[in-house]
SEFIZA-3560 file (N, C-alpha, C; in Angstrom, 3 decimals):
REM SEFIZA-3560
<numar><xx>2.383</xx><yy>-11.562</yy><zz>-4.729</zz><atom>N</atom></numar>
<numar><xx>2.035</xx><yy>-10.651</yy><zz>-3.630</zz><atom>CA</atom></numar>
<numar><xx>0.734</xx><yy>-9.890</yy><zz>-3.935</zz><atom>C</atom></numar>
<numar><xx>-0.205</xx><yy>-9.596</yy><zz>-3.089</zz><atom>N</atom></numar>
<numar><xx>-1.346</xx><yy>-9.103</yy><zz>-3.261</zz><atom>CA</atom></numar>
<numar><xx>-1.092</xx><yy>-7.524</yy><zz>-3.594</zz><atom>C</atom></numar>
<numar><xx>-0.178</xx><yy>-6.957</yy><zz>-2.933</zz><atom>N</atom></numar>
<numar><xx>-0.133</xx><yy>-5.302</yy><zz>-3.246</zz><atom>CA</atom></numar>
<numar><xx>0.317</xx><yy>-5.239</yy><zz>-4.470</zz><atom>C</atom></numar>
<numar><xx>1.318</xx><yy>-6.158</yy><zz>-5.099</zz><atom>N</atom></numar>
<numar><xx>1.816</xx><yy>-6.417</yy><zz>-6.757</zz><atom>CA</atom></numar>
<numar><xx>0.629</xx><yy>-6.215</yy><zz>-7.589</zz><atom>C</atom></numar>
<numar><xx>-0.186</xx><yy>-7.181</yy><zz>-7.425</zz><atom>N</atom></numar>
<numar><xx>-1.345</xx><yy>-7.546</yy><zz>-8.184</zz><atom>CA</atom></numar>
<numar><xx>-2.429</xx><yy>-5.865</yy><zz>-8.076</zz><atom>C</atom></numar>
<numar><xx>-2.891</xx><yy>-5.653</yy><zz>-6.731</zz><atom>N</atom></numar>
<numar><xx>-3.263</xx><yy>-3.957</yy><zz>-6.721</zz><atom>CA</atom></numar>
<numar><xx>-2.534</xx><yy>-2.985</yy><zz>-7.645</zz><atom>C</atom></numar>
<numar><xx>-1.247</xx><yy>-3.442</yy><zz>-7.358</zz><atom>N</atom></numar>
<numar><xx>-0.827</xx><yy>-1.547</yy><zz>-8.235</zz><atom>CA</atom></numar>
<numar><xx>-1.081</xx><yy>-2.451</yy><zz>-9.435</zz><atom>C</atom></numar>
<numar><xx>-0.814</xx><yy>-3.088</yy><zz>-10.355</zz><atom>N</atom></numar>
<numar><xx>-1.160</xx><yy>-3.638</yy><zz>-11.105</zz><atom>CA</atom></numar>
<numar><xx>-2.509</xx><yy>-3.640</yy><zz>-11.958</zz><atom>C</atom></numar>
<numar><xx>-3.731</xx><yy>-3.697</yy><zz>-10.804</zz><atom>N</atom></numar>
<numar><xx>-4.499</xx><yy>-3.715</yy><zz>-11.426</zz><atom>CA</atom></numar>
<numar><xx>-5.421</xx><yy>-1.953</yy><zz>-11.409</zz><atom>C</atom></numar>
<numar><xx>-4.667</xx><yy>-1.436</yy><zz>-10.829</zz><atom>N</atom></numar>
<numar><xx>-4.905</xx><yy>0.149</yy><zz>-10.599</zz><atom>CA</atom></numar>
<numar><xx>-3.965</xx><yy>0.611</yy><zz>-11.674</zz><atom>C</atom></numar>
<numar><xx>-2.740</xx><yy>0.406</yy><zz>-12.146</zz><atom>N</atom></numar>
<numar><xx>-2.067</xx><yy>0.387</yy><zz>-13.271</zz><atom>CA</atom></numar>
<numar><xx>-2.681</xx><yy>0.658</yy><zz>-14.644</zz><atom>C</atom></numar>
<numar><xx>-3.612</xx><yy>-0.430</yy><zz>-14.534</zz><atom>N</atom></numar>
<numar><xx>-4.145</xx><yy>-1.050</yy><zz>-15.920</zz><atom>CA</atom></numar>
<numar><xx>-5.456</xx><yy>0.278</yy><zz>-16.222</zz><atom>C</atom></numar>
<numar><xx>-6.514</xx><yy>0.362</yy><zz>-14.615</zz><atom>N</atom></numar>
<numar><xx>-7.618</xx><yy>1.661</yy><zz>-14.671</zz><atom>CA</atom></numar>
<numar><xx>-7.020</xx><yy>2.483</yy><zz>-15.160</zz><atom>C</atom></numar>
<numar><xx>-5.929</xx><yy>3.140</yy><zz>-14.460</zz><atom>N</atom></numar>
<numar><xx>-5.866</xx><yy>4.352</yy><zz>-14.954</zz><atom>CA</atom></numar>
<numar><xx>-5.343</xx><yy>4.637</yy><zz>-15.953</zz><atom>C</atom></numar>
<numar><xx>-4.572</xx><yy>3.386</yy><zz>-16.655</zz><atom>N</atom></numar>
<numar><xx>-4.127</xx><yy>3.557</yy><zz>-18.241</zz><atom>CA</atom></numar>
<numar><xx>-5.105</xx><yy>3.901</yy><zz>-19.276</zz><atom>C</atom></numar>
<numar><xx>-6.230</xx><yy>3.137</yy><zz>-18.747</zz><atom>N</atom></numar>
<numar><xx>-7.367</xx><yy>2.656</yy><zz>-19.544</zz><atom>CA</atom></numar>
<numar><xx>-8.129</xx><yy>3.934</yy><zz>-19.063</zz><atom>C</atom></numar>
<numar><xx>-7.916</xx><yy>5.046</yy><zz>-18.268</zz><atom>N</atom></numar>
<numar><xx>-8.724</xx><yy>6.404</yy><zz>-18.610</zz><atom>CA</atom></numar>
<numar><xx>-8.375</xx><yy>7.241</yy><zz>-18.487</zz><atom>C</atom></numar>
<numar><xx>-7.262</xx><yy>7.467</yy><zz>-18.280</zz><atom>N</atom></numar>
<numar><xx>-6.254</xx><yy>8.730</yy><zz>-18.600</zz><atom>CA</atom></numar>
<numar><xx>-5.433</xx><yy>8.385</yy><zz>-20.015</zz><atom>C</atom></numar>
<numar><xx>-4.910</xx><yy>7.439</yy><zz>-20.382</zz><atom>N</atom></numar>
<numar><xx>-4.380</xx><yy>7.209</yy><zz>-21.807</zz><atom>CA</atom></numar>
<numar><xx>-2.748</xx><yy>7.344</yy><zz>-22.084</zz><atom>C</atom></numar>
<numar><xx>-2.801</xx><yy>7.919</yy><zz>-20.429</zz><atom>N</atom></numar>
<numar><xx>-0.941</xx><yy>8.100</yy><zz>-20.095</zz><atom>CA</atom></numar>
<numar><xx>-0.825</xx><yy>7.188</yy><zz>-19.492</zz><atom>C</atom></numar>
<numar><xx>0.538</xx><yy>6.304</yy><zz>-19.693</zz><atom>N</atom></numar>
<numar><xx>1.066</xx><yy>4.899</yy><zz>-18.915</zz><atom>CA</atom></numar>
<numar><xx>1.790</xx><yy>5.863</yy><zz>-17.954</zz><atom>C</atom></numar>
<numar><xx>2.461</xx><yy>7.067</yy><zz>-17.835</zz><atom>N</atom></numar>
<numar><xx>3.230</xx><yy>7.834</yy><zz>-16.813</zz><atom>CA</atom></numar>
<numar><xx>2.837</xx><yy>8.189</yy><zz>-16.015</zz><atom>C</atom></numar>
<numar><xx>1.220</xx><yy>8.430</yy><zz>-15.845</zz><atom>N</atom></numar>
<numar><xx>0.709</xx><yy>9.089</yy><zz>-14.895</zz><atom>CA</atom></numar>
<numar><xx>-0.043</xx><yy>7.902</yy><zz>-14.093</zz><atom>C</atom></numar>
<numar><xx>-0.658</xx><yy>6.733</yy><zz>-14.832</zz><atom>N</atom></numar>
<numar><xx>-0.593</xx><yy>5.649</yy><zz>-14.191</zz><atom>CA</atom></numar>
<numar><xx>0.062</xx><yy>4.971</yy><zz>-13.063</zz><atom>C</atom></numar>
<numar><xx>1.706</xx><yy>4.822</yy><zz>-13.868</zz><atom>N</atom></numar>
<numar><xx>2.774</xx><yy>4.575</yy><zz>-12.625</zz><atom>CA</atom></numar>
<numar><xx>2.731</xx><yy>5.191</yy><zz>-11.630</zz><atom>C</atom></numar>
<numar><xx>2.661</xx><yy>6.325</yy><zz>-11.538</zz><atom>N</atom></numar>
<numar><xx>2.602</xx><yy>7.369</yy><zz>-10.286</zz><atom>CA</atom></numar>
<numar><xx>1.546</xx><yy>7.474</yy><zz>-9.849</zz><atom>C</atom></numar>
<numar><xx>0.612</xx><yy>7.144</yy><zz>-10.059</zz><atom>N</atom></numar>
<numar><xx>-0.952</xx><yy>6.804</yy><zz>-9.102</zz><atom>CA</atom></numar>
<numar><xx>-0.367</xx><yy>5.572</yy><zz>-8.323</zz><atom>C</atom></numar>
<numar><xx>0.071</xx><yy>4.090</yy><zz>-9.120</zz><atom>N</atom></numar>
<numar><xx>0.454</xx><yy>2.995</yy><zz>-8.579</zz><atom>CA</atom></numar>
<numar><xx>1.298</xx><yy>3.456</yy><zz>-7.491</zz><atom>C</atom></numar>
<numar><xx>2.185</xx><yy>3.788</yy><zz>-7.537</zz><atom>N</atom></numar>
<numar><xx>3.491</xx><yy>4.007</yy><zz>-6.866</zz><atom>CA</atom></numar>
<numar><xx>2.765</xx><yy>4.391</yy><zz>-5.500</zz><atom>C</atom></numar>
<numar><xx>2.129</xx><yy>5.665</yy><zz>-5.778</zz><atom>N</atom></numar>
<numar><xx>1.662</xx><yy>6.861</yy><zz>-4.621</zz><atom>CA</atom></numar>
<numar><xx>0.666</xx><yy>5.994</yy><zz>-3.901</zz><atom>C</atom></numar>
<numar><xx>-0.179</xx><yy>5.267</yy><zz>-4.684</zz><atom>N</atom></numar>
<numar><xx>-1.088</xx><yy>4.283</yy><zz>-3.724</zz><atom>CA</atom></numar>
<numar><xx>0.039</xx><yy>3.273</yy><zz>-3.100</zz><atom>C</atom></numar>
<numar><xx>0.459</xx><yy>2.624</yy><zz>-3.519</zz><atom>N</atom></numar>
<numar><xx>1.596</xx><yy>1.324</yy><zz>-2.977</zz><atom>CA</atom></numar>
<numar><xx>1.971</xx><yy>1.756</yy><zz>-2.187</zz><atom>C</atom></numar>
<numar><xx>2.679</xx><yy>2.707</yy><zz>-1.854</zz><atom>N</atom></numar>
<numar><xx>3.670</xx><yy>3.383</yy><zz>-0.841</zz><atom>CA</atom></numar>
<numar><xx>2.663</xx><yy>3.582</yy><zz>0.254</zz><atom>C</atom></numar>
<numar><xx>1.643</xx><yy>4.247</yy><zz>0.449</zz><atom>N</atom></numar>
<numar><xx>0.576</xx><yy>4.561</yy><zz>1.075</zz><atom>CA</atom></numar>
<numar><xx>0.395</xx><yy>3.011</yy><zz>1.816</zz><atom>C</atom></numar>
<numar><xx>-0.071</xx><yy>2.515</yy><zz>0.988</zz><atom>N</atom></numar>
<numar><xx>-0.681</xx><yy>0.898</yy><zz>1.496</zz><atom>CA</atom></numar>
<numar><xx>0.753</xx><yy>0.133</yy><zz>2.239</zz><atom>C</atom></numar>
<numar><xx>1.541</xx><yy>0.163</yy><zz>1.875</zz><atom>N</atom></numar>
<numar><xx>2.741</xx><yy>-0.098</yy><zz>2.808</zz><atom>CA</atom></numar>
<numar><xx>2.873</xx><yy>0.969</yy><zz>4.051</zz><atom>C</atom></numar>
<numar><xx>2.805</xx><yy>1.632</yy><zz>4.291</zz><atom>N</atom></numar>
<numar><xx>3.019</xx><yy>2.698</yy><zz>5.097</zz><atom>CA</atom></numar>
<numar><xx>2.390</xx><yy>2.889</yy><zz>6.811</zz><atom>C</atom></numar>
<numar><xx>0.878</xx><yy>2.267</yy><zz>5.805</zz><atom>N</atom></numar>
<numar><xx>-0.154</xx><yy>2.061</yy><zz>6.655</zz><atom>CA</atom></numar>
<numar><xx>0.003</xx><yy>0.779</yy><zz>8.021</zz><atom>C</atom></numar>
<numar><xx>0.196</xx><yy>0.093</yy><zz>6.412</zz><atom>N</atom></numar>
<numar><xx>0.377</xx><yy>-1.076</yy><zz>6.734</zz><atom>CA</atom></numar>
<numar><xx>1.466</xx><yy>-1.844</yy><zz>8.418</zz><atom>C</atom></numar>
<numar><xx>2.832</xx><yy>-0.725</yy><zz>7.994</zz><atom>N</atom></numar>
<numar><xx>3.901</xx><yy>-0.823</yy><zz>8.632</zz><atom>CA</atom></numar>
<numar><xx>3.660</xx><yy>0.348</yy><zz>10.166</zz><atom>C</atom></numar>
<numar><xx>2.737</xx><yy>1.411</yy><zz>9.946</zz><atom>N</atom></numar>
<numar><xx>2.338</xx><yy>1.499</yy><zz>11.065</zz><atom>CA</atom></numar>
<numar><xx>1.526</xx><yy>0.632</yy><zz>11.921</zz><atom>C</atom></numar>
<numar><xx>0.448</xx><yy>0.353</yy><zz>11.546</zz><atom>N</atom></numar>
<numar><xx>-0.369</xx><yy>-0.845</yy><zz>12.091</zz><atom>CA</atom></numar>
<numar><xx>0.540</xx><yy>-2.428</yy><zz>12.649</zz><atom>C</atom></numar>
<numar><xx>1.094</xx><yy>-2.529</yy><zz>12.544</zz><atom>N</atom></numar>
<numar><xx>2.175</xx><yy>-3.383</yy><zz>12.893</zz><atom>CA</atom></numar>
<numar><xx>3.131</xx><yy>-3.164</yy><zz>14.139</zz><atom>C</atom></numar>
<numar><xx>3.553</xx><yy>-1.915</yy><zz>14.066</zz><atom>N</atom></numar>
<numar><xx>4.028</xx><yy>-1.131</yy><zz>14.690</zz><atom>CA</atom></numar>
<numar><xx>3.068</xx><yy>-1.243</yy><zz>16.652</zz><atom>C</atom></numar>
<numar><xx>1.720</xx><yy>-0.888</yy><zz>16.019</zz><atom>N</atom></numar>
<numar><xx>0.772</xx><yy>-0.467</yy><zz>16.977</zz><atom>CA</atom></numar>
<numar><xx>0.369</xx><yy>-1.809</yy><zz>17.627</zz><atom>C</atom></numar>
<numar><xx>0.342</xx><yy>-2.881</yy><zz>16.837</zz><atom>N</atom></numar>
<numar><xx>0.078</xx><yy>-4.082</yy><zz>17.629</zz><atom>CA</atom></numar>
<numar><xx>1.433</xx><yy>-4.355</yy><zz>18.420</zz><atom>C</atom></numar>
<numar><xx>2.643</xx><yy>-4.190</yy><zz>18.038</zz><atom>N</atom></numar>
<numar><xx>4.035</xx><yy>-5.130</yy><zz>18.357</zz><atom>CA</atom></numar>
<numar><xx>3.940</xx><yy>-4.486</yy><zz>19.879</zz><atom>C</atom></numar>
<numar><xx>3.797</xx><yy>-2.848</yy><zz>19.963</zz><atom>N</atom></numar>
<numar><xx>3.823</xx><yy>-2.575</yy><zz>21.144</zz><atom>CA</atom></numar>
<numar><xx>2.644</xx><yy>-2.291</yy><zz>21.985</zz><atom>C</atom></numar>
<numar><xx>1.367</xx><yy>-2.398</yy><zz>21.101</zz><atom>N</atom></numar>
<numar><xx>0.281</xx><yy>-3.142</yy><zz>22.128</zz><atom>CA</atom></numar>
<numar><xx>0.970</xx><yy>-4.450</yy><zz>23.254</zz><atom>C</atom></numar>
<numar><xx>1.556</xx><yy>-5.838</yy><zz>21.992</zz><atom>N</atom></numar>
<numar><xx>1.444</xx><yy>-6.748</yy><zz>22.660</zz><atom>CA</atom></numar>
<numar><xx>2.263</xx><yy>-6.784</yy><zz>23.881</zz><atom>C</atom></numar>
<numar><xx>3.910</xx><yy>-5.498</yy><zz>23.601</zz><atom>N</atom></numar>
<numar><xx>4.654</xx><yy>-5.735</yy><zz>24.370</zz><atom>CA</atom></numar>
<numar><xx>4.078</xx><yy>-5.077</yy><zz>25.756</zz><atom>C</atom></numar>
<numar><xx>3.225</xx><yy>-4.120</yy><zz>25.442</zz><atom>N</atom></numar>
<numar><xx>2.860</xx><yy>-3.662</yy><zz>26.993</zz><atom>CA</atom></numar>
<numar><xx>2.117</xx><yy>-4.980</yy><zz>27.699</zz><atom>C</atom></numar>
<numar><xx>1.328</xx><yy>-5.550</yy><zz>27.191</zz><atom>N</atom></numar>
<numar><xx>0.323</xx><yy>-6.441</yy><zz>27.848</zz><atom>CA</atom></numar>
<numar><xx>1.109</xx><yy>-7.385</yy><zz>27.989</zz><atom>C</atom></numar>
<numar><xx>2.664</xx><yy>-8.091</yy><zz>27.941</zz><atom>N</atom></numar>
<numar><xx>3.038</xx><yy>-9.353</yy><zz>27.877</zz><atom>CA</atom></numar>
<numar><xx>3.822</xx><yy>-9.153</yy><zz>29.065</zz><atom>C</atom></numar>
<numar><xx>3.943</xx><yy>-8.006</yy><zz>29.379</zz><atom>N</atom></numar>
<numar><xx>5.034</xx><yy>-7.660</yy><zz>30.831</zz><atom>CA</atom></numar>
<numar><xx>3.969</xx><yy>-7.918</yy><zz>32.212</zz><atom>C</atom></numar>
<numar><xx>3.138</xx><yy>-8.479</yy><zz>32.157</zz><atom>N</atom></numar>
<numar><xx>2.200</xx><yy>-8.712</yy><zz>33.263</zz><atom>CA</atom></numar>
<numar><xx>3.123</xx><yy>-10.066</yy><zz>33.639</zz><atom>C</atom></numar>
//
């Protein structure tokens, strides 16, 4: 999965400059959740875009 591979590789930055693996996770997490979120609104906004325009 591509968002796997993101927190993942945002994982790895911020290990590599903060020096805490704990505070890492919780950057990952807080971004992931975000990027899903978004994501699942935008989805949202097309499904009932399409449903208004399909009732013609």
């Amino acid at each position: 999965m591509p968002l796997q591979n993101l927190g993942q590789f945002l994982l790895l930055i911020s290990a590599h400059r903060s020096k805490t693996l704990v505070r890492a996770i919780a950057i990952t997490n807080k971004t992931s959740k975000t990027f899903i979120s978004l994501r699942n609104k935008t989805l949202v906004l097309v499904i009932t875009h399409l449903y208004k325009y399909s009732k013609w």
